[in-house]
DSSP file (Angstrom, degrees, kcal/mol; ACC not computed):
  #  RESIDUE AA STRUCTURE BP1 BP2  ACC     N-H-->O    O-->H-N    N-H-->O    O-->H-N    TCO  KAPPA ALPHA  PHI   PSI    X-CA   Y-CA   Z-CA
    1    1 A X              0   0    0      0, 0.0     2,-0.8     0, 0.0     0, 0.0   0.000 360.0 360.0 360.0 130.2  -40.8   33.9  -89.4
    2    2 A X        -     0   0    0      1,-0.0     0, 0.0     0, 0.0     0, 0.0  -0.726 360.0-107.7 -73.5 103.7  -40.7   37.8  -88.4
    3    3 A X        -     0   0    0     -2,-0.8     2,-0.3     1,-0.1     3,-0.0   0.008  21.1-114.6   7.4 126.7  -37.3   39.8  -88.3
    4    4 A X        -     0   0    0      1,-0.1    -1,-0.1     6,-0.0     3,-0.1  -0.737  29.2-112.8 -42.2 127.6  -35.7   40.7  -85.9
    5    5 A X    >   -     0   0    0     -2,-0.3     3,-0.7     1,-0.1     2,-0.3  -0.441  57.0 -96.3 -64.8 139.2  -35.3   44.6  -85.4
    6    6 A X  T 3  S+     0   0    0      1,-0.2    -1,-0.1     3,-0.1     3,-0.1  -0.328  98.9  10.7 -75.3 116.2  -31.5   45.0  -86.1
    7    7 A X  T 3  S+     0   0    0     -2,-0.3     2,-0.2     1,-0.1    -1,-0.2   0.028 117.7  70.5 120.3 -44.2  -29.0   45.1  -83.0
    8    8 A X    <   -     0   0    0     -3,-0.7     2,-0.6    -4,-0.0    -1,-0.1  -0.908  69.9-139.5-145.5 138.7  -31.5   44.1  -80.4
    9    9 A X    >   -     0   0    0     -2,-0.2     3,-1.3     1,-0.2     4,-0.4  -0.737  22.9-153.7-121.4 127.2  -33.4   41.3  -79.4
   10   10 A X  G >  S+     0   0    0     -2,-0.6     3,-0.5     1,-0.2     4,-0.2   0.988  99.0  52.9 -73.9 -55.1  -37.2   42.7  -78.5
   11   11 A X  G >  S+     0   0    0      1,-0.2     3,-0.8     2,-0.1     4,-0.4   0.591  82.9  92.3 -67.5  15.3  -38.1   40.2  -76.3
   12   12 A X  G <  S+     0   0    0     -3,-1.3     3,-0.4     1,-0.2     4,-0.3   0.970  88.1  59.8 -69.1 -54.1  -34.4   41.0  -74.1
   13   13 A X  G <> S+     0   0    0     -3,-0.5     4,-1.4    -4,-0.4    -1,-0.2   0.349  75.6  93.8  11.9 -45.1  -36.8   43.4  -72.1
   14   14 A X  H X> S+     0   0    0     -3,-0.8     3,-4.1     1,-0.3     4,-1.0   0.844  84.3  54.0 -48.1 -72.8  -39.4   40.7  -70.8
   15   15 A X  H 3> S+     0   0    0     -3,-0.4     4,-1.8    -4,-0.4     3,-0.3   0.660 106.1  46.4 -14.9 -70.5  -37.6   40.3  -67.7
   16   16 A X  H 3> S+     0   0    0     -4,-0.3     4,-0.6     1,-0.2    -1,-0.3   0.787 116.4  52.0 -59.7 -25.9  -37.6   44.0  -66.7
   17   17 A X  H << S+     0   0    0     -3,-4.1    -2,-0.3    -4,-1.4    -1,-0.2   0.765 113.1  41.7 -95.9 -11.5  -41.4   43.9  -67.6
   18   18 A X  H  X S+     0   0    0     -4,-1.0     4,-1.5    -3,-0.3    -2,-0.2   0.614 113.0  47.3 -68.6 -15.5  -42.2   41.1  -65.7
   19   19 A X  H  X S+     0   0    0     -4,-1.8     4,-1.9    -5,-0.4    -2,-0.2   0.709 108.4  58.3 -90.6 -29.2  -40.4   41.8  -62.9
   20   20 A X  H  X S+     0   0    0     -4,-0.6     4,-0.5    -5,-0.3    -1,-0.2   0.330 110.8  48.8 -95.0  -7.7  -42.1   45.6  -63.3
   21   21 A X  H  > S+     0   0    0      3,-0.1     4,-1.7     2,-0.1    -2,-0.2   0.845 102.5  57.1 -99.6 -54.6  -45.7   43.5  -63.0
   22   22 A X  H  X S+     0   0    0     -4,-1.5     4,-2.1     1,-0.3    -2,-0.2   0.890 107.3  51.8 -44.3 -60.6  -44.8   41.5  -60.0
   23   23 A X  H  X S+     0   0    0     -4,-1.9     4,-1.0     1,-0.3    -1,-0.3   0.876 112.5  41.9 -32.2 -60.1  -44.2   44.9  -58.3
   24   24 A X  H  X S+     0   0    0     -4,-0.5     4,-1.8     1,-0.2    -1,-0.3   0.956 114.2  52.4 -73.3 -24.2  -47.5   46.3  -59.2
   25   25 A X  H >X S+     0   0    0     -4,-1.7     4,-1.2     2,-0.2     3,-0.6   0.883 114.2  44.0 -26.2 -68.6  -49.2   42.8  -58.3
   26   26 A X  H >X S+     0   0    0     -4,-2.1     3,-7.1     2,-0.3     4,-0.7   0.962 115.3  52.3 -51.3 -99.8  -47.3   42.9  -54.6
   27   27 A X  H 3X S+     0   0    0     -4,-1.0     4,-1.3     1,-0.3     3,-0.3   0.444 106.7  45.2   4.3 -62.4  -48.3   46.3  -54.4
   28   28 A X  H <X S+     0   0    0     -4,-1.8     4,-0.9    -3,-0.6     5,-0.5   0.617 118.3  49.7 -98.0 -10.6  -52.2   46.0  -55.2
   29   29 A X  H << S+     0   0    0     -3,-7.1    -1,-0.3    -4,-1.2    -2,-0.2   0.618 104.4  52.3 -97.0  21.7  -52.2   43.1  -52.8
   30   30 A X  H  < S+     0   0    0     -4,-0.7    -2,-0.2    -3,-0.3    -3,-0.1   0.657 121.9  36.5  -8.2 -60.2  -50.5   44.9  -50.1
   31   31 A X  H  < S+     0   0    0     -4,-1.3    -3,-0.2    -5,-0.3    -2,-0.2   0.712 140.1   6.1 -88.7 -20.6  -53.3   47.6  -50.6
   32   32 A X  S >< S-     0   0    0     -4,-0.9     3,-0.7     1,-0.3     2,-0.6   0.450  94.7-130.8-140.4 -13.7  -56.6   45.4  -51.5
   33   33 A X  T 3   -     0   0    0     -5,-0.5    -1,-0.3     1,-0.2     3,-0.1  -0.702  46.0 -55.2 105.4-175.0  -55.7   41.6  -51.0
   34   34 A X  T 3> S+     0   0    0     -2,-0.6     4,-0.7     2,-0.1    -1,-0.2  -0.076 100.8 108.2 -97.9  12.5  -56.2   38.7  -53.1
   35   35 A X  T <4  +     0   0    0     -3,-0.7    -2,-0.1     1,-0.2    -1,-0.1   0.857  62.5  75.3-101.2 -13.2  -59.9   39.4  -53.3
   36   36 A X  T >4 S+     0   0    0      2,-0.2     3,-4.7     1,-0.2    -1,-0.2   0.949  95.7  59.6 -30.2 -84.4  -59.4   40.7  -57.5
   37   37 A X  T 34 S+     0   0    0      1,-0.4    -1,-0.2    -3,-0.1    -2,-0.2   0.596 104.6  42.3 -28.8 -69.5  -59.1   36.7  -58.1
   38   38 A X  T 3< S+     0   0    0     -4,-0.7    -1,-0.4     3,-0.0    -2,-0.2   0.180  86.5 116.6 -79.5  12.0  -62.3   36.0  -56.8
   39   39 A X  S <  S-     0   0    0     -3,-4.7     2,-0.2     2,-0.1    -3,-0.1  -0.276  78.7-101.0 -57.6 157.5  -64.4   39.3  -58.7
   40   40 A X    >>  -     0   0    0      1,-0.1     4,-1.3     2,-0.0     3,-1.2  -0.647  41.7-104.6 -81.0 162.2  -67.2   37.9  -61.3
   41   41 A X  H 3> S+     0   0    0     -2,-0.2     4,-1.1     1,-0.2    -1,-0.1   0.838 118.8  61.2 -51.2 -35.6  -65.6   38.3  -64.8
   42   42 A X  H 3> S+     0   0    0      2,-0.2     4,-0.5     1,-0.2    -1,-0.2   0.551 101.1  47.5 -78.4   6.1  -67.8   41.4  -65.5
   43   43 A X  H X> S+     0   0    0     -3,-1.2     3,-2.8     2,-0.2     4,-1.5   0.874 111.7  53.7 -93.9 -62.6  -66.5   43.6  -62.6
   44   44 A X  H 3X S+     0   0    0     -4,-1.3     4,-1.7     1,-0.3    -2,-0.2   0.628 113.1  43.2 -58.2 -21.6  -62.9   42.4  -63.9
   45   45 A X  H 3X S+     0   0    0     -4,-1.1     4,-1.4     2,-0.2    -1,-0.3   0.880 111.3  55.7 -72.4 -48.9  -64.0   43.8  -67.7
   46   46 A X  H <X S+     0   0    0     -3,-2.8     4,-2.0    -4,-0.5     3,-0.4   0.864 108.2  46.2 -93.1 -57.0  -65.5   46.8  -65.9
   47   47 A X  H  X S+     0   0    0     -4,-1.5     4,-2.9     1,-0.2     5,-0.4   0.935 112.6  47.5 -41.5 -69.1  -62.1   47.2  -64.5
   48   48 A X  H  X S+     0   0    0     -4,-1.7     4,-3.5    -5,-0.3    -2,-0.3   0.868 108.1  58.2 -49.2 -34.0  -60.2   46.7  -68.0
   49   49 A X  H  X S+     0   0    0     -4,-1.4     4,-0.6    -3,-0.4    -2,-0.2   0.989 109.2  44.4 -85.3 -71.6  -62.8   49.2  -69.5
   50   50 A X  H >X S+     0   0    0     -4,-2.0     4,-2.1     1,-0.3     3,-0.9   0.859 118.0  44.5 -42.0 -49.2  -61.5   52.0  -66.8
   51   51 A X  H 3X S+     0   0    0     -4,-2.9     4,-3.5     1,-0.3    -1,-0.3   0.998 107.2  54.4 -49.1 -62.7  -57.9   51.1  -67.5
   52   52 A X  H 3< S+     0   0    0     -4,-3.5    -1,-0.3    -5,-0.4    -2,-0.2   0.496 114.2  46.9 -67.3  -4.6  -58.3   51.0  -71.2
   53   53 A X  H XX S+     0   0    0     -3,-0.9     4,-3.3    -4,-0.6     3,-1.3   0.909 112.6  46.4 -93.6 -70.9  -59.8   54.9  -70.5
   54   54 A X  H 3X S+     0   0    0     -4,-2.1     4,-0.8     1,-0.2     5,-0.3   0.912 109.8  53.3 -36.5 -72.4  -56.9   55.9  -68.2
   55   55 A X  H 3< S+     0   0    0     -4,-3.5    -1,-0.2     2,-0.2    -3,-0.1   0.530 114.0  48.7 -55.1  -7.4  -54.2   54.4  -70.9
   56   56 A X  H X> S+     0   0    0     -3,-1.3     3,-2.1    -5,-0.2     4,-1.9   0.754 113.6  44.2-102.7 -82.2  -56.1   56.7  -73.6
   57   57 A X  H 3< S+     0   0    0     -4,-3.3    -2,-0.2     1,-0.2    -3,-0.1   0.492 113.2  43.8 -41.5 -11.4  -56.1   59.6  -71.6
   58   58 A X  T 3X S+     0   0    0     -4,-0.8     4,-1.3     2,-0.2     3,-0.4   0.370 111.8  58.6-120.2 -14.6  -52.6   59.7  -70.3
   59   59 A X  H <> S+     0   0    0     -3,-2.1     4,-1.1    -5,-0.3    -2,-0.2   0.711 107.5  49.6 -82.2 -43.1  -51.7   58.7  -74.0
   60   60 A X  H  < S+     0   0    0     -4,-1.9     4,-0.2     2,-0.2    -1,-0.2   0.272 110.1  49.7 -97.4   2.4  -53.7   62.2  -74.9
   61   61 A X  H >> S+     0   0    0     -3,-0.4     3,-2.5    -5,-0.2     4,-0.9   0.773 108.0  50.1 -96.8 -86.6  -51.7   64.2  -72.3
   62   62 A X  H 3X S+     0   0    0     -4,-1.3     4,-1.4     1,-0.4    -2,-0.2   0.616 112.9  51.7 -47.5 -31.2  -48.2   62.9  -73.5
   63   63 A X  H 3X S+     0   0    0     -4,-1.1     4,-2.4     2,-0.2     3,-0.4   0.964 103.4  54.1 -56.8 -51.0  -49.5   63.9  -77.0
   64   64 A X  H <4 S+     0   0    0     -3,-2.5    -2,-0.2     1,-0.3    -1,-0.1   0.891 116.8  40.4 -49.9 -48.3  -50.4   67.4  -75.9
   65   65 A X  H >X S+     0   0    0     -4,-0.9     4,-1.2     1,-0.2     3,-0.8   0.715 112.0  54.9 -93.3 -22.3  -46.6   67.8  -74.5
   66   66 A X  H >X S+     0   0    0     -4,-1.4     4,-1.8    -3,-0.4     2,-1.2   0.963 106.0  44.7 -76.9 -59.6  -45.2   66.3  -76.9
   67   67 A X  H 3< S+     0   0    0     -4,-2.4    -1,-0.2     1,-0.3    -2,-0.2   0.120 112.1  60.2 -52.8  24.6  -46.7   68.5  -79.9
   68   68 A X  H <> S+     0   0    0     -2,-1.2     4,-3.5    -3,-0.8     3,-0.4   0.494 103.0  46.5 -98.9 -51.7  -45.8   71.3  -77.7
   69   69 A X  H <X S+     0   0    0     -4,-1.2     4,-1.3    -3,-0.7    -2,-0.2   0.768 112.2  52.3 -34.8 -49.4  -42.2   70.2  -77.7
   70   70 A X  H  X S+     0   0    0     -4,-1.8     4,-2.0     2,-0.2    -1,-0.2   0.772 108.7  49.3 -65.9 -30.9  -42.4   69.8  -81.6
   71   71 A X  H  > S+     0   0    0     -3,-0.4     4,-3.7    -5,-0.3    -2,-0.2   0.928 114.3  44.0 -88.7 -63.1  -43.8   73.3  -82.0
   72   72 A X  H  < S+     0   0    0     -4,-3.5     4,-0.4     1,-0.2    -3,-0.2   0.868 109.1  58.3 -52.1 -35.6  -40.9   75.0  -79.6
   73   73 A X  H  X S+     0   0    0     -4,-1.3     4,-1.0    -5,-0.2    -1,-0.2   0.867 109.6  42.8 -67.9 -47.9  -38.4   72.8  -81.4
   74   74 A X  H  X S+     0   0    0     -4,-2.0     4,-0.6     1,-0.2    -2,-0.2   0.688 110.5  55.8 -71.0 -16.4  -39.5   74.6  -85.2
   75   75 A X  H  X S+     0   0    0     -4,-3.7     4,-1.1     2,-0.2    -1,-0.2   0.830 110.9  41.0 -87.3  -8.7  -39.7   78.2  -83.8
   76   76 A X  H >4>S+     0   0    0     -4,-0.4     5,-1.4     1,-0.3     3,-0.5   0.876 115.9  56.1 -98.7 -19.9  -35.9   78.1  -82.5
   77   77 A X  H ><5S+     0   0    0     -4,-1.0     3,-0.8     2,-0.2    -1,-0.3   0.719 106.8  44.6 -88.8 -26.4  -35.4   76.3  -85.8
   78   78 A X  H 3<5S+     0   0    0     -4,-0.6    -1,-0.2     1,-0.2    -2,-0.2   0.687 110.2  63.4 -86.1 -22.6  -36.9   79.2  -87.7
   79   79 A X  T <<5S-     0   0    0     -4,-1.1    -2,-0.2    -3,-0.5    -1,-0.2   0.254 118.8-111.9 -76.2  -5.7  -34.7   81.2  -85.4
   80   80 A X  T < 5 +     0   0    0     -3,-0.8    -3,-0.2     2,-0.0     3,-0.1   0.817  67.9 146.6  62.7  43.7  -31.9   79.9  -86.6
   81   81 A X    > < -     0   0    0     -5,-1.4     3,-0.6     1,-0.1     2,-0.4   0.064  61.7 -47.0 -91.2-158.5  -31.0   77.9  -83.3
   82   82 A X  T 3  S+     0   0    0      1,-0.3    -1,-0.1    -2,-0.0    -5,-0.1  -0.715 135.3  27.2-118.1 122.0  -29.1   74.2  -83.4
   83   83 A X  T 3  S+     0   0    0      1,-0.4    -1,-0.3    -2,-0.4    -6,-0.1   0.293  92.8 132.1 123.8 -11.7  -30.4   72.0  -85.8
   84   84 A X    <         0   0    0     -3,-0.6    -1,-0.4    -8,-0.1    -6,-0.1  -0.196 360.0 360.0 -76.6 156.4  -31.8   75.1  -88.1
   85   85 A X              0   0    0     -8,-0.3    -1,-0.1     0, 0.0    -7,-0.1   0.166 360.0 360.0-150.4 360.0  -31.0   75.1  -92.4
């Protein structure tokens, strides 16, 4: 049996992230249909493959701004700014 992380129950969340699926669900049949169901499995891979690309890339942005963040945060710290020793 795993731990719980202390305070907080991980799975109190699910809700907000199912409910946060539905949406995009609605959504991409609003814009395209049902017709996703009925793809062959390898279009639907083809699909994951593009995703899994996209979630990388947007992953490699959010680094970039963040280590920018880090960097601005150590010169005012060198600067003797809030949080400086």
């Amino acid at each position: 049996m795993t731990a719980k992380p202390a305070g907080r129950d991980p799975l109190a969340s699910w809700p907000a992230f199912a409910e946060a699926v539905r949406v995009r669900l609605e959504a991409g049949r609003e814009a395209y249909g049902d017709r996703s169901f009925a793809l062959p499995p390898s279009v639907l891979v083809g699909e994951l493959e593009a995703e899994a690309l996209d979630l990388a890339g947007w992953g490699f942005v959010l680094w970039c701004r963040l280590r920018a963040l880090h960097e601005a945060a150590e010169r005012l710290e060198r600067q003797g700014g809030e949080g400086g020793r």
